[in-house]
TIVO-2410 file (N, C-alpha, C; in nm, 3 decimals):
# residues 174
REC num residu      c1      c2      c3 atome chaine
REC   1      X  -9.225  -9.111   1.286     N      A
REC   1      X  -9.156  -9.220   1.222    CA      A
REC   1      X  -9.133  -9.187   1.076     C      A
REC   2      X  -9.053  -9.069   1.025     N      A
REC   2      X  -9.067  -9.034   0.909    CA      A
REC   2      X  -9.011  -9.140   0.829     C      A
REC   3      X  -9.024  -9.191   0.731     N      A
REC   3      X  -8.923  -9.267   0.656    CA      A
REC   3      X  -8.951  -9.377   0.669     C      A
REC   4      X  -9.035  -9.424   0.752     N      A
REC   4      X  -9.094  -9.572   0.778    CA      A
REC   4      X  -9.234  -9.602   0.746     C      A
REC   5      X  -9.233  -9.714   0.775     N      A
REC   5      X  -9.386  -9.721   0.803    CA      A
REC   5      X  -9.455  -9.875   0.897     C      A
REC   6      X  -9.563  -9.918   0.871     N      A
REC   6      X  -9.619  -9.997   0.982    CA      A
REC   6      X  -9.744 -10.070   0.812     C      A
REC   7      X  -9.701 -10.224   0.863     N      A
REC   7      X  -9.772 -10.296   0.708    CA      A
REC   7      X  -9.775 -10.438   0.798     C      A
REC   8      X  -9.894 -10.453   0.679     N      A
REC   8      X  -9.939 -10.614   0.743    CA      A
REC   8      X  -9.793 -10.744   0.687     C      A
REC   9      X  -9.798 -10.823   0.783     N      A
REC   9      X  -9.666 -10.906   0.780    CA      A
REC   9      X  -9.732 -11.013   0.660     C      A
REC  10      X  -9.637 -11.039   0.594     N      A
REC  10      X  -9.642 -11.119   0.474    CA      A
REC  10      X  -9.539 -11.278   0.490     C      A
REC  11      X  -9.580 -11.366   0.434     N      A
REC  11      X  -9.506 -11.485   0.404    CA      A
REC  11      X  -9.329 -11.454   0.433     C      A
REC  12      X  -9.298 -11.362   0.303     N      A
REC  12      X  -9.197 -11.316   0.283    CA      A
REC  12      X  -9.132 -11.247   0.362     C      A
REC  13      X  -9.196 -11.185   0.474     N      A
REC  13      X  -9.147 -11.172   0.592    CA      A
REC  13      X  -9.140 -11.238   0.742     C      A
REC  14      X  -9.175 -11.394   0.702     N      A
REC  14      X  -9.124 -11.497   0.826    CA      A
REC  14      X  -9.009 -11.502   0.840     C      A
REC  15      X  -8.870 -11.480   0.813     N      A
REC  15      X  -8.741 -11.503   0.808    CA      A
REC  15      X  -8.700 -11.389   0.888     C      A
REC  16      X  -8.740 -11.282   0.851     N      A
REC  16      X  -8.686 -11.154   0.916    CA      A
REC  16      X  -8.758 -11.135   1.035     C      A
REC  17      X  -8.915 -11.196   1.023     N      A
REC  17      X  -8.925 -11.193   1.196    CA      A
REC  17      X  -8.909 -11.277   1.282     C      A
REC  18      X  -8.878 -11.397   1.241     N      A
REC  18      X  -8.832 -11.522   1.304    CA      A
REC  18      X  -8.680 -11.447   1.359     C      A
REC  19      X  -8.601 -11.394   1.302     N      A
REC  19      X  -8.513 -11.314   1.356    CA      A
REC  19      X  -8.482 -11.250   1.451     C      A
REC  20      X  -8.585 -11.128   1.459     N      A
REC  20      X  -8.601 -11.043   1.530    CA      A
REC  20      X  -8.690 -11.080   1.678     C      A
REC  21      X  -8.748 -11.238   1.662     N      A
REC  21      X  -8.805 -11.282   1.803    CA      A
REC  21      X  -8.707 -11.358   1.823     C      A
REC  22      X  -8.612 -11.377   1.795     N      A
REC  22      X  -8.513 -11.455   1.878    CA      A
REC  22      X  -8.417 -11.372   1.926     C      A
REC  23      X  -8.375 -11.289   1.804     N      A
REC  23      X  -8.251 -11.161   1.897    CA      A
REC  23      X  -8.317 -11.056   2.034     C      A
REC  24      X  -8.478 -11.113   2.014     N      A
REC  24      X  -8.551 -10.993   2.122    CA      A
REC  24      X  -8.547 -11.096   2.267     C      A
REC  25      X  -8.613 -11.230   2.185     N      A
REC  25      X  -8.603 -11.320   2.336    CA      A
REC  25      X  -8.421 -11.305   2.408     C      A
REC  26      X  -8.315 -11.317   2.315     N      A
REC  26      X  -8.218 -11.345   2.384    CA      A
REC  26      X  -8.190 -11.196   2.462     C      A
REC  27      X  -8.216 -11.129   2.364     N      A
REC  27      X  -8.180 -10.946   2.510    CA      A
REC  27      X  -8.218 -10.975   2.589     C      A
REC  28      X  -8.403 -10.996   2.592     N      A
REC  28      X  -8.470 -10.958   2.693    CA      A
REC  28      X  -8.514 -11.038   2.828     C      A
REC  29      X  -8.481 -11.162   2.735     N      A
REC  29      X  -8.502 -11.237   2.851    CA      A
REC  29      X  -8.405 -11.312   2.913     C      A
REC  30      X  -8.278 -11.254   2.883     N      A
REC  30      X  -8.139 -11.315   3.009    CA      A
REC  30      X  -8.171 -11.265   3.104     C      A
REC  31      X  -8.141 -11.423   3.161     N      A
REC  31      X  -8.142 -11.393   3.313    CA      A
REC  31      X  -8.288 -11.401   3.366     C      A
REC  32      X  -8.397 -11.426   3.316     N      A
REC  32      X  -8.564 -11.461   3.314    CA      A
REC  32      X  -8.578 -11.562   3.290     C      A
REC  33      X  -8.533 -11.670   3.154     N      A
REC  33      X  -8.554 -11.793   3.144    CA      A
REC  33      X  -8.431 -11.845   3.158     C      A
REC  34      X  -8.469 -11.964   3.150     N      A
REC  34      X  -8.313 -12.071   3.111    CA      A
REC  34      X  -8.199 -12.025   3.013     C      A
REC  35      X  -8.107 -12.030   3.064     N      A
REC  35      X  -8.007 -11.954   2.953    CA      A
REC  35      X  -8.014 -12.065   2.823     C      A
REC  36      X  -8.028 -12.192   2.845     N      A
REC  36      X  -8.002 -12.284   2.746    CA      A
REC  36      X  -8.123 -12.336   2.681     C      A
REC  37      X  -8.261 -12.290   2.709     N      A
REC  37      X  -8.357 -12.246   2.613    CA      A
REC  37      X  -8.309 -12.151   2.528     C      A
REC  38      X  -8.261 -12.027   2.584     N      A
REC  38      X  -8.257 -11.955   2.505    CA      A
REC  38      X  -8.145 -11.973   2.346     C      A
REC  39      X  -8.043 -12.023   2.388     N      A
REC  39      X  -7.891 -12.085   2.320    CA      A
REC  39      X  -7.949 -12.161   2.240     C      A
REC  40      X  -8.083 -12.263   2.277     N      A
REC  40      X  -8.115 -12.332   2.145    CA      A
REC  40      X  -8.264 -12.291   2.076     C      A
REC  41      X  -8.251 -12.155   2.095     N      A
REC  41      X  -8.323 -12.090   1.960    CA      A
REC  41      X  -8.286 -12.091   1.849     C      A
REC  42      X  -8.369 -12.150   1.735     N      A
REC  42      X  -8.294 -12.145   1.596    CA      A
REC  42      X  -8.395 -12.062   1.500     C      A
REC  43      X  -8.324 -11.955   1.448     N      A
REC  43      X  -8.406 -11.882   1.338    CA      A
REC  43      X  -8.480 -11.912   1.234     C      A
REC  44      X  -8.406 -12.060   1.152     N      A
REC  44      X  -8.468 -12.104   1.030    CA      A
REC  44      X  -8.585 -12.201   1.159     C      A
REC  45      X  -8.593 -12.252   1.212     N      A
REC  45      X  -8.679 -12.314   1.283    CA      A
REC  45      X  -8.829 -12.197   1.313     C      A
REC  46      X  -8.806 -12.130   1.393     N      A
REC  46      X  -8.880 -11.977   1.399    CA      A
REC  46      X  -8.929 -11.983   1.301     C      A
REC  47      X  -8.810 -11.951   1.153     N      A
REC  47      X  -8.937 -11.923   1.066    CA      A
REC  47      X  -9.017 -11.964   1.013     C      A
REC  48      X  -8.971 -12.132   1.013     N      A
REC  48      X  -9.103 -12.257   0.966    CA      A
REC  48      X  -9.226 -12.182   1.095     C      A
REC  49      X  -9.218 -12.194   1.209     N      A
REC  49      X  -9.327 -12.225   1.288    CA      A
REC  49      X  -9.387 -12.071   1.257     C      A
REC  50      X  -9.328 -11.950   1.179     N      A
REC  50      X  -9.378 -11.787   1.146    CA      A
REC  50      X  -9.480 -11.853   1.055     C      A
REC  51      X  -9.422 -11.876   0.907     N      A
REC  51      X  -9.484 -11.946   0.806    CA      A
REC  51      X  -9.632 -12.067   0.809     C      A
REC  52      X  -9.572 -12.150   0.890     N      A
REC  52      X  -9.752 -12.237   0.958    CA      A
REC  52      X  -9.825 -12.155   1.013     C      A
REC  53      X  -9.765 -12.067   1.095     N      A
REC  53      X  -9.901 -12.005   1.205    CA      A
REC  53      X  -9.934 -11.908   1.095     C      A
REC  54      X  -9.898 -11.789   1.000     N      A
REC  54      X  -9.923 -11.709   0.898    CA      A
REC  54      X -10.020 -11.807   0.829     C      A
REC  55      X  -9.962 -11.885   0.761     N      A
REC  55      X -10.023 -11.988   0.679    CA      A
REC  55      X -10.180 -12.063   0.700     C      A
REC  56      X -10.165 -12.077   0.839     N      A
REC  56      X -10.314 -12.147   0.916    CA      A
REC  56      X -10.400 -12.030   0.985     C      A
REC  57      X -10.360 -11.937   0.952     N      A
REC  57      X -10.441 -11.848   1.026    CA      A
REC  57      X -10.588 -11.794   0.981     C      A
REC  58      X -10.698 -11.763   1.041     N      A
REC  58      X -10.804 -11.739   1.031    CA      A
REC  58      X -10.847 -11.613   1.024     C      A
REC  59      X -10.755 -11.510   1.051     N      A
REC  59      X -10.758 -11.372   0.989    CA      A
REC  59      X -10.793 -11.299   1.143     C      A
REC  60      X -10.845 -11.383   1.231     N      A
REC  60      X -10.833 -11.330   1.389    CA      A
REC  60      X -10.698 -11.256   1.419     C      A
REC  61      X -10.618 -11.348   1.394     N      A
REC  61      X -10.448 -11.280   1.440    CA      A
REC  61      X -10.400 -11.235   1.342     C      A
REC  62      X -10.387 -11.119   1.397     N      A
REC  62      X -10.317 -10.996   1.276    CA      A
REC  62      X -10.194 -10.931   1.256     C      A
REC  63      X -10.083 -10.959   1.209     N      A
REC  63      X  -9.914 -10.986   1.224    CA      A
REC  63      X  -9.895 -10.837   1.131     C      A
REC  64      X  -9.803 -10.792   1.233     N      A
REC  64      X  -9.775 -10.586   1.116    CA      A
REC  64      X  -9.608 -10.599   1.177     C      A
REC  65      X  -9.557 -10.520   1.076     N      A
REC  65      X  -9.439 -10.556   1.064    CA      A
REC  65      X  -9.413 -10.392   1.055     C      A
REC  66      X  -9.262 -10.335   1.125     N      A
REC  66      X  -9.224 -10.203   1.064    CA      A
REC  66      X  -9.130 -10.255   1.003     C      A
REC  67      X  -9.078 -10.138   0.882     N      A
REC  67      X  -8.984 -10.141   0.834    CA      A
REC  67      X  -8.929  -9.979   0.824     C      A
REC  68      X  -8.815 -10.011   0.807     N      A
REC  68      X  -8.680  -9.918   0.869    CA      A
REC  68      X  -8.675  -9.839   0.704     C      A
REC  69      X  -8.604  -9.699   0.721     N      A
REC  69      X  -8.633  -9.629   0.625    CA      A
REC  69      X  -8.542  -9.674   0.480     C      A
REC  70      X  -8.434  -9.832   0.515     N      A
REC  70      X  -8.430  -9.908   0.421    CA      A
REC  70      X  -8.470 -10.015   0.372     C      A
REC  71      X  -8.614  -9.948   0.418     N      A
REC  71      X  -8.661 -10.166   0.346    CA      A
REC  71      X  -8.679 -10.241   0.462     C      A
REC  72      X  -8.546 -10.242   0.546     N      A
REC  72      X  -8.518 -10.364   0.630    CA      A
REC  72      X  -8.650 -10.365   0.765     C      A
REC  73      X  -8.701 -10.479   0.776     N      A
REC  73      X  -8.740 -10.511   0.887    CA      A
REC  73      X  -8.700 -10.483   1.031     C      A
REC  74      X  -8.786 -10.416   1.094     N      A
REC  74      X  -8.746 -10.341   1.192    CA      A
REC  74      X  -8.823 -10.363   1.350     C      A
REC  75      X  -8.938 -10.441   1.315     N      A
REC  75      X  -9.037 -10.469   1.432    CA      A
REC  75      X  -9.108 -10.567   1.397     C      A
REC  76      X  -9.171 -10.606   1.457     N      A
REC  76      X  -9.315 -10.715   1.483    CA      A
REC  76      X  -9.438 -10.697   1.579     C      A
REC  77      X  -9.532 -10.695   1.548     N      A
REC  77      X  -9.616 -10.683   1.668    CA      A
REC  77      X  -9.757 -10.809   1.607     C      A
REC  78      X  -9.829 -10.871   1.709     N      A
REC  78      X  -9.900 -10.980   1.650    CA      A
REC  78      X -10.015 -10.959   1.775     C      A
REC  79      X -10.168 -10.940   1.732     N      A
REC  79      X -10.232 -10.889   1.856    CA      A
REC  79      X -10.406 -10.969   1.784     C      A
REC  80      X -10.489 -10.993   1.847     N      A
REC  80      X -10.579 -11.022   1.814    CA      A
REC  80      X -10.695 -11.032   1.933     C      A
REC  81      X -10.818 -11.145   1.910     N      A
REC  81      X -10.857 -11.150   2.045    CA      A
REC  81      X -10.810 -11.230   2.187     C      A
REC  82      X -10.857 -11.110   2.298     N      A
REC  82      X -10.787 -11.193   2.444    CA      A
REC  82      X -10.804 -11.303   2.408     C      A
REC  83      X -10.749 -11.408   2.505     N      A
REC  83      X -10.770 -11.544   2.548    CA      A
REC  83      X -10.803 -11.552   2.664     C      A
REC  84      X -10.894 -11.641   2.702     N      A
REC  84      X -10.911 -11.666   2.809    CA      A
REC  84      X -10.916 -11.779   2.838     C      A
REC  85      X -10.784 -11.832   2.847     N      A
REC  85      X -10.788 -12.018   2.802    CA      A
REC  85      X -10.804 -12.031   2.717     C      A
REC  86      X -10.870 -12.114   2.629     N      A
REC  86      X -10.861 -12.109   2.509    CA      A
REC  86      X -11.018 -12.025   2.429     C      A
REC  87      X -11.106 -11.971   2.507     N      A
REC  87      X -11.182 -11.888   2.495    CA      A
REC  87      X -11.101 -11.776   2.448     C      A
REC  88      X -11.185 -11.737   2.317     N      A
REC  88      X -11.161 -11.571   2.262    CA      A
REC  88      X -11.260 -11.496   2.321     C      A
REC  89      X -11.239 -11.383   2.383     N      A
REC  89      X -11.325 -11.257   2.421    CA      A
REC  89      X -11.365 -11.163   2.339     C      A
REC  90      X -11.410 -11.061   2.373     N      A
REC  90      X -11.446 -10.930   2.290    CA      A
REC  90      X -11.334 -10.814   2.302     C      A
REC  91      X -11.252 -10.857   2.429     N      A
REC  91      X -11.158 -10.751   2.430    CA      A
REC  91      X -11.058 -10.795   2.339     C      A
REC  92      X -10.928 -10.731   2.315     N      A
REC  92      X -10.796 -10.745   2.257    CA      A
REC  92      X -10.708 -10.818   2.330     C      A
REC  93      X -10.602 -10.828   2.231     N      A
REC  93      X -10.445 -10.836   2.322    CA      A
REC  93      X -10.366 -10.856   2.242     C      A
REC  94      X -10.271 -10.821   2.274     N      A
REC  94      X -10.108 -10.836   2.216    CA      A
REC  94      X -10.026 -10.932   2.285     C      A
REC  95      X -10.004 -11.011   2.153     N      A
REC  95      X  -9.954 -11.153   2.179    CA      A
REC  95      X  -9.771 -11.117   2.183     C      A
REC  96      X  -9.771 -11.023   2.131     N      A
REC  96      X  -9.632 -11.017   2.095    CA      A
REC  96      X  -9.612 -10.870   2.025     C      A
REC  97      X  -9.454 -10.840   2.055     N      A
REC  97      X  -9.407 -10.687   2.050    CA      A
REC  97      X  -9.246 -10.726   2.046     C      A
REC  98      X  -9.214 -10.694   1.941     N      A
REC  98      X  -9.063 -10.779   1.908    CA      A
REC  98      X  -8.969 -10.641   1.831     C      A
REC  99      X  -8.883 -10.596   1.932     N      A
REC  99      X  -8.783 -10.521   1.775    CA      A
REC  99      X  -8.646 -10.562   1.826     C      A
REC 100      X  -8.529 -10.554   1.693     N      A
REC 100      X  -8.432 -10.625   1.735    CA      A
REC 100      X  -8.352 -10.517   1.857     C      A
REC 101      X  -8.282 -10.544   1.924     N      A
REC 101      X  -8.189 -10.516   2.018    CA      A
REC 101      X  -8.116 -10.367   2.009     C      A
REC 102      X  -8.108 -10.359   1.910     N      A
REC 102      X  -7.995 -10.240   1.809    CA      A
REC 102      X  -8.095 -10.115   1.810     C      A
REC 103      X  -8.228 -10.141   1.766     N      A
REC 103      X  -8.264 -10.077   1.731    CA      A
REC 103      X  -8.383 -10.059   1.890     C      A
REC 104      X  -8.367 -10.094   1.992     N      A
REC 104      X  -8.433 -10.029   2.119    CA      A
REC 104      X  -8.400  -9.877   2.135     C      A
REC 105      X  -8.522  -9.797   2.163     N      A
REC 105      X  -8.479  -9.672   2.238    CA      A
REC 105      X  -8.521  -9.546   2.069     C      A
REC 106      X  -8.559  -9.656   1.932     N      A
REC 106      X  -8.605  -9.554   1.840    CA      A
REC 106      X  -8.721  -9.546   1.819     C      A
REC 107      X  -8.815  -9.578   1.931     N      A
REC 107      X  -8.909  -9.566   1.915    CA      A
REC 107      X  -9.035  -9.672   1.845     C      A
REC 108      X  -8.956  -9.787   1.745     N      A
REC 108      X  -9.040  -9.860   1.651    CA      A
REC 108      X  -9.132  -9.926   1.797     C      A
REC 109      X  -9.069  -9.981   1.872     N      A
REC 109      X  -9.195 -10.030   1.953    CA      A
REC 109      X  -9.306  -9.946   1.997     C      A
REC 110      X  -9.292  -9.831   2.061     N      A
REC 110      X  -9.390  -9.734   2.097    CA      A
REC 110      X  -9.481  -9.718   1.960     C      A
REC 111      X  -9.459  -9.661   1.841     N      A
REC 111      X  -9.507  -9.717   1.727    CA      A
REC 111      X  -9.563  -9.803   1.674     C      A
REC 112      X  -9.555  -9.897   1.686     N      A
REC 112      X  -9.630 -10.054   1.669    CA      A
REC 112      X  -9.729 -10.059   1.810     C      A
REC 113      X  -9.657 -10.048   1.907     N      A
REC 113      X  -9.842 -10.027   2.034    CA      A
REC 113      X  -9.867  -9.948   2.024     C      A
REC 114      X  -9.872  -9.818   1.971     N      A
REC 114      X  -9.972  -9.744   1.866    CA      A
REC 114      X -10.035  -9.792   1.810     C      A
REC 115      X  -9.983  -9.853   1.704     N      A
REC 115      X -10.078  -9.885   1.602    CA      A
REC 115      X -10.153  -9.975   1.650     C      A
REC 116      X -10.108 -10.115   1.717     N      A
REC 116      X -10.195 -10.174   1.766    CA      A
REC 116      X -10.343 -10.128   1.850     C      A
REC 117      X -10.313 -10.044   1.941     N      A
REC 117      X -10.384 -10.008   2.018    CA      A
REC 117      X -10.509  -9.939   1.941     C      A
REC 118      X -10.450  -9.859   1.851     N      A
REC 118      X -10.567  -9.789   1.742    CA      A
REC 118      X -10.639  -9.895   1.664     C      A
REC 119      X -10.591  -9.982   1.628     N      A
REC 119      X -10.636 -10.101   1.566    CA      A
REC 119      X -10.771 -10.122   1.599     C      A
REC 120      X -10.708 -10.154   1.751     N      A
REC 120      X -10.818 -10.282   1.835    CA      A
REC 120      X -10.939 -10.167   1.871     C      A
REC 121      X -10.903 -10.035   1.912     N      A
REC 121      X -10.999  -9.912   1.923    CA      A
REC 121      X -11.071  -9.912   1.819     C      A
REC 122      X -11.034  -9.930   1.689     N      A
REC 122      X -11.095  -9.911   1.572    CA      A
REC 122      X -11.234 -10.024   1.541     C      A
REC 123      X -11.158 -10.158   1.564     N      A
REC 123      X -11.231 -10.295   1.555    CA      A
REC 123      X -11.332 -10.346   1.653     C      A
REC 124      X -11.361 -10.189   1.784     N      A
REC 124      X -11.473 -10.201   1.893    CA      A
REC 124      X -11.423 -10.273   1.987     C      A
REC 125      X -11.288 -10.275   2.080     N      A
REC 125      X -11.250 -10.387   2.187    CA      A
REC 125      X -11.247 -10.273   2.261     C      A
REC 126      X -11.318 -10.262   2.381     N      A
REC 126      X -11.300 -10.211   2.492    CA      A
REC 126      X -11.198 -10.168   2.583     C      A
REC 127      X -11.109 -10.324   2.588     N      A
REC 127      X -10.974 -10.319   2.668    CA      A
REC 127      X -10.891 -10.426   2.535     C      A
REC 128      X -10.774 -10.362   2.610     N      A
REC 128      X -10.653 -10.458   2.540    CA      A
REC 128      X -10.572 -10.507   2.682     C      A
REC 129      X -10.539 -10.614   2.634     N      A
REC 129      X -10.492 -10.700   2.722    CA      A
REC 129      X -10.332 -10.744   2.678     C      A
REC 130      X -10.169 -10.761   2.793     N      A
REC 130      X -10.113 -10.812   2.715    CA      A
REC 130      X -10.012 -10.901   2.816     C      A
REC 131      X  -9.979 -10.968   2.817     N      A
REC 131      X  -9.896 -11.042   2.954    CA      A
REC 131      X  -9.738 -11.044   2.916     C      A
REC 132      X  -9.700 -10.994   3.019     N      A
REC 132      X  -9.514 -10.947   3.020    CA      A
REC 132      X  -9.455 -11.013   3.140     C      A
REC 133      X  -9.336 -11.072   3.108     N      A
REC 133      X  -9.284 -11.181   3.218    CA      A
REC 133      X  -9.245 -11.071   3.365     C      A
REC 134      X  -9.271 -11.137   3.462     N      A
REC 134      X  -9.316 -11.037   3.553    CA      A
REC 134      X  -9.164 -10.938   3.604     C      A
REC 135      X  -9.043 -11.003   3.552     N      A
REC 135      X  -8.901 -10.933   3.653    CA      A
REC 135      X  -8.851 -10.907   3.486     C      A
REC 136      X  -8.938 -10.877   3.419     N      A
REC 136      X  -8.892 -10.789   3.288    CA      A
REC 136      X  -8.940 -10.608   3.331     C      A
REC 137      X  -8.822 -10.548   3.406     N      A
REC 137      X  -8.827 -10.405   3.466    CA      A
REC 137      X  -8.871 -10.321   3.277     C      A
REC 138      X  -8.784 -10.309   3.222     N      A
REC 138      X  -8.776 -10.299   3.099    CA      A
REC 138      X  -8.925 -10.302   2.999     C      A
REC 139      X  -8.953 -10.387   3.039     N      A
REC 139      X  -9.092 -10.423   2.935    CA      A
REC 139      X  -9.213 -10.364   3.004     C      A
REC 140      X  -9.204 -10.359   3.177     N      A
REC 140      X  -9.344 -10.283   3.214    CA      A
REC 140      X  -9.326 -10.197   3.238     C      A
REC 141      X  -9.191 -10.116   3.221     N      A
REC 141      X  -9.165  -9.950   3.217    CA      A
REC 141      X  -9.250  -9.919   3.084     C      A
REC 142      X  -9.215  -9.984   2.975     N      A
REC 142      X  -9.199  -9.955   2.870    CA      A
REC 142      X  -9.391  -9.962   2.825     C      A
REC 143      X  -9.494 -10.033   2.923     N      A
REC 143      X  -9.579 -10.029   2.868    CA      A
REC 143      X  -9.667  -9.971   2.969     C      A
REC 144      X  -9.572  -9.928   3.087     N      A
REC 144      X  -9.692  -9.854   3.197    CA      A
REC 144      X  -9.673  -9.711   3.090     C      A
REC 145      X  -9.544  -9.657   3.043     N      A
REC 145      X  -9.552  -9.514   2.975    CA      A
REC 145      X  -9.606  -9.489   2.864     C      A
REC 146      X  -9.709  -9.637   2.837     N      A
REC 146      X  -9.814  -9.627   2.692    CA      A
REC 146      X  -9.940  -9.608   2.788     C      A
REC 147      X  -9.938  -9.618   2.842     N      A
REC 147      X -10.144  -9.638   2.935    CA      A
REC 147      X -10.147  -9.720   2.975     C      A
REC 148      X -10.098  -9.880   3.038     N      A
REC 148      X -10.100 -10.005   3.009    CA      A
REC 148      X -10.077 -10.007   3.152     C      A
REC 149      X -10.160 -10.055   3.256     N      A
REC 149      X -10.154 -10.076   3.377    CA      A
REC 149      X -10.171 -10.231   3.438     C      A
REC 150      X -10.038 -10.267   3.548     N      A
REC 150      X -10.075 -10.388   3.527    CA      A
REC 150      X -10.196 -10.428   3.632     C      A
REC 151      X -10.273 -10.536   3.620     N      A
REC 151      X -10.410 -10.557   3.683    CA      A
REC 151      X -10.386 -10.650   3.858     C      A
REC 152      X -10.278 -10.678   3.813     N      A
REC 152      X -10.297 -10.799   3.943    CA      A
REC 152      X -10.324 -10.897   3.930     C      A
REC 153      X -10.303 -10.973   3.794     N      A
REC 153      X -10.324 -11.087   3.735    CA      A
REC 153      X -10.159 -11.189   3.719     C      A
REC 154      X -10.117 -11.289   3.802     N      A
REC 154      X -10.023 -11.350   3.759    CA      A
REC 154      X -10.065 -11.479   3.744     C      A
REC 155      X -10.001 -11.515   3.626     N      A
REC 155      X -10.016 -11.705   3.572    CA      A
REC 155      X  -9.869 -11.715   3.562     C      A
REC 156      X  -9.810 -11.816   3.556     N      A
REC 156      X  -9.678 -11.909   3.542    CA      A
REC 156      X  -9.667 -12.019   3.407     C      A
REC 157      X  -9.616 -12.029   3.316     N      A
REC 157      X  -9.584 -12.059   3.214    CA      A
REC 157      X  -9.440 -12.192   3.247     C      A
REC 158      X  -9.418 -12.270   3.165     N      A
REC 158      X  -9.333 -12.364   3.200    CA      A
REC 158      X  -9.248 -12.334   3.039     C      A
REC 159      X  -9.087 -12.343   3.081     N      A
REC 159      X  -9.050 -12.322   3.018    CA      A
REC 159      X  -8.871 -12.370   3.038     C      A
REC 160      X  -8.876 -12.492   2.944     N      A
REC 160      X  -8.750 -12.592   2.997    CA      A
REC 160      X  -8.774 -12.635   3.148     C      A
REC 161      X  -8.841 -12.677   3.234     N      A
REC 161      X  -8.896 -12.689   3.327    CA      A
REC 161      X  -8.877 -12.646   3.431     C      A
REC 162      X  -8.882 -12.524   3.394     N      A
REC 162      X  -8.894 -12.397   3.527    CA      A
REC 162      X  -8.985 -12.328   3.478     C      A
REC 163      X  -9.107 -12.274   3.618     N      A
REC 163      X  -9.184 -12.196   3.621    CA      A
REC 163      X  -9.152 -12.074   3.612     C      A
REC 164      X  -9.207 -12.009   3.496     N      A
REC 164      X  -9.145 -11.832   3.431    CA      A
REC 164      X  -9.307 -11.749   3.519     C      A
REC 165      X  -9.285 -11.645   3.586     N      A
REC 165      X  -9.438 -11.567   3.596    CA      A
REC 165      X  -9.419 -11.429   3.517     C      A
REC 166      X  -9.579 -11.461   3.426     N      A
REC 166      X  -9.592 -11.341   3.370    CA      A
REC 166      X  -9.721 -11.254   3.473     C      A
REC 167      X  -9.723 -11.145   3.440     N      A
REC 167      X  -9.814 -11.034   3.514    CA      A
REC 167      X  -9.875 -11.014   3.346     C      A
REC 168      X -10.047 -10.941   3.409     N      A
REC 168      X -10.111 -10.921   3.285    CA      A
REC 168      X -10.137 -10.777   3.291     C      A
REC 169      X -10.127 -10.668   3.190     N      A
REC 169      X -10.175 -10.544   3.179    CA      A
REC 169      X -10.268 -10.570   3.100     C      A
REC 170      X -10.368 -10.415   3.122     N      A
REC 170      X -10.452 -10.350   2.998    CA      A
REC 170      X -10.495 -10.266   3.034     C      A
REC 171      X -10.525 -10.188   2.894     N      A
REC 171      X -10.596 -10.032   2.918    CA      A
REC 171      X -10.724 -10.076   2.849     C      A
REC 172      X -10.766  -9.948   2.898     N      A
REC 172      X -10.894  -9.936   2.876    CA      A
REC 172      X -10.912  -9.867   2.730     C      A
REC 173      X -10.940  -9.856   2.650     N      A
REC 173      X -11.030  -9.827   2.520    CA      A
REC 173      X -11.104  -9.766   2.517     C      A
REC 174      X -11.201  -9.740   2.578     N      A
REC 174      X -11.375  -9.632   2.547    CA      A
REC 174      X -11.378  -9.588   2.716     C      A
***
């Protein structure tokens, strides 16, 4: 990633990732959710709810941002401890893995679950954990060719009131 790099997400960067999770939800998930969830995504909205959750946070959830070899915002990734309901574990997970549309296929995502993954290796989590909507071909290609195997875990999520199923991966760590 010459020319780039990988930095903790700042205030000043809720706008640009409020961005980049909405241009990622609308790629990735046509045709997965409601088209008209998706149509009423609003960015300045995003970035109030970037800004509160940044803002209220307890230093558990840890928000890294790439940026592109101009400055510009280029990724998101937001990972902390599993959940298990609303139980935190000892293992990891990645809540989220966001780059805009344009820029698929350069790698910034493989990069950011890098870094993540070293992170959580670093901070003593055993496994990382991360849940991907299950008829996203795209997203569990993209994380079986990191180590990321999925377990056989599906839950269903409601969303405009249709049931979405995600599948859960994780690798192992130690």
């Amino acid at each position: 990633m010459t020319g780039r790099r990988i930095r903790p997400m700042t205030a000043d960067d809720c706008a640009g990732v409020a961005g980049i999770r909405v241009a990622g939800w609308r790629y990735a998930y046509r045709g997965l959710v409601p088209q008209a969830y998706l149509d009423g995504m609003d960015v300045a909205e995003e970035a109030g709810r970037q800004r509160a959750r940044l803002a209220a946070g307890d230093g558990s959830v840890v928000d890294l941002v790439a940026e592109a070899e101009d400055g510009t915002l280029a990724g998101w990734a937001a990972y902390g401890p599993y959940r298990d309901g609303d139980v935190r574990t000892e293992d990891g997970e990645l809540y989220a893995l966001y780059v805009p549309p344009e820029r698929i296929g350069q790698g910034l995502g493989r990069t950011l679950l890098t870094e993540v993954t070293g992170r959580c290796a670093a901070a003593g989590h055993r496994r990382v954990f991360l849940w991907v909507l299950r008829d996203n071909a795209r997203a569990r290609r993209f994380y079986t060719a990191a180590g990321y195997t999925a377990d056989g875990t599906e839950e269903h999520f409601e969303l405009a009131g249709i049931q979405v199923p995600e599948v859960r991966y994780v690798r192992e760590l130690v």
